[in-house]
N, C-alpha and C positions, 0 to 999 in steps of 0.2 A: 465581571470576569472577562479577559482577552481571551476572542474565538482565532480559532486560525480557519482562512476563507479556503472554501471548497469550490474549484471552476468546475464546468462540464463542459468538454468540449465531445463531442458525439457522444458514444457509448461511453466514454471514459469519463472519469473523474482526478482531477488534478489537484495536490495538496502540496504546497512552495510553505517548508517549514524555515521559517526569518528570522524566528527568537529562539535563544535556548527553553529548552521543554523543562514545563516543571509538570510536577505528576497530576496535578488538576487540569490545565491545562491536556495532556495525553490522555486522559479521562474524557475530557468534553470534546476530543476529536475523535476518537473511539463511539462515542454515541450519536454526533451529527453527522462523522463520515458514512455509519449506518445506516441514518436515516435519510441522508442523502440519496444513497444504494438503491431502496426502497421505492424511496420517492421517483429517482429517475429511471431505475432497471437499469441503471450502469450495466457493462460487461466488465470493465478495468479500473484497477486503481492505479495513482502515479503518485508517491510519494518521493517528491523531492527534499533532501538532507542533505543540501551542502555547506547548508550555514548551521550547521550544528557540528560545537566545539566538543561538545562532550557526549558522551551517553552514557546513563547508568543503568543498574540490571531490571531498573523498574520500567524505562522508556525502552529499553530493550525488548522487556516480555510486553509492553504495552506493544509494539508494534507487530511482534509474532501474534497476538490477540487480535489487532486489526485484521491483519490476514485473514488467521481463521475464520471470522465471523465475516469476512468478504467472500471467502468461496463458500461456505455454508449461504449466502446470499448469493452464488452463480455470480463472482467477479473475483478477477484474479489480480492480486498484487506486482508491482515493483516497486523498489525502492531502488531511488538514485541519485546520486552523487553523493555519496557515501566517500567521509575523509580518510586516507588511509589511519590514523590515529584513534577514528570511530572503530574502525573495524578492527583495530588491535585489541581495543577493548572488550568489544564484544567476545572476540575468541577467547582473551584472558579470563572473562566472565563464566566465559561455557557455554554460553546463549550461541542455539542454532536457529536461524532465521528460516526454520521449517514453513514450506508453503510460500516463501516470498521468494521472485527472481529479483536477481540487484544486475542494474546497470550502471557505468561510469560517469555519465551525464543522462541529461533529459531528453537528449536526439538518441540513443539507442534506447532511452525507458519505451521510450512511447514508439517505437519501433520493433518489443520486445514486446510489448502490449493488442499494438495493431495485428503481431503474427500472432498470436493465443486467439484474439477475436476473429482472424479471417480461419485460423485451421476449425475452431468450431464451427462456424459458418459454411466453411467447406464439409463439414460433418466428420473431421478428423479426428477433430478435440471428444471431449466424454461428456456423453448424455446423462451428465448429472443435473439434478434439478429438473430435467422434462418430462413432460407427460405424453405417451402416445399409447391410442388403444390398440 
């Protein structure tokens, strides 16, 4: 089965989706971008969508899903480069992209990324996920 590759550049993790999704496929990125998370302590995810022609309500909640289970993991989403046609659909669907910010490209995702990891950092962001006695 075709994986789609996960970078890490520092805290972040970077996902350049190239093929149209099919729902196996949105399953086994859902479980490696996970375990990824895990493995690195990511702070951020970057989901790049500009080669994606179509979206249906399964890839749709598949991605709302990722989310979730990223901040339940202390990492926060964006999605970017979202086609205007993508997002027509999505609203038509009803799908609200609860917990993901969207950028227009990948120079404001990770832009939009880097400000959520430095206001944490700064101690502005929310003490979820930490331990202190």
């Amino acid at each position: 089965m075709d994986r789609i590759p996960i970078l890490k550049l520092g805290g972040v993790l970077i996902v350049t989706i190239q093929v149209d999704m099919h729902d196996r496929l949105a399953l086994a990125l859902e479980e490696d971008l996970t375990a990824m998370i895990v493995r690195t302590g990511a702070r951020g995810v970057l989901i790049e969508i500009s080669a994606l022609e179509i979206v249906d309500s399964f890839i749709g909640r598949m991605l709302v899903s990722i989310a979730a289970v990223s901040r339940v993991l202390d990492a926060e989403t964006v999605v970017a480069g979202m086609r205007p046609a993508v997002a027509i659909t999505l609203v038509e669907l009803g799908l609200e992209l609860t917990g993901i910010k969207t950028a227009l490209n990948v120079e404001r995702g990770m832009a939009l990324v880097q400000a959520g990891l430095s206001e944490e950092d700064d101690g502005h962001g929310s003490d979820r996920g930490r331990y202190e006695d």
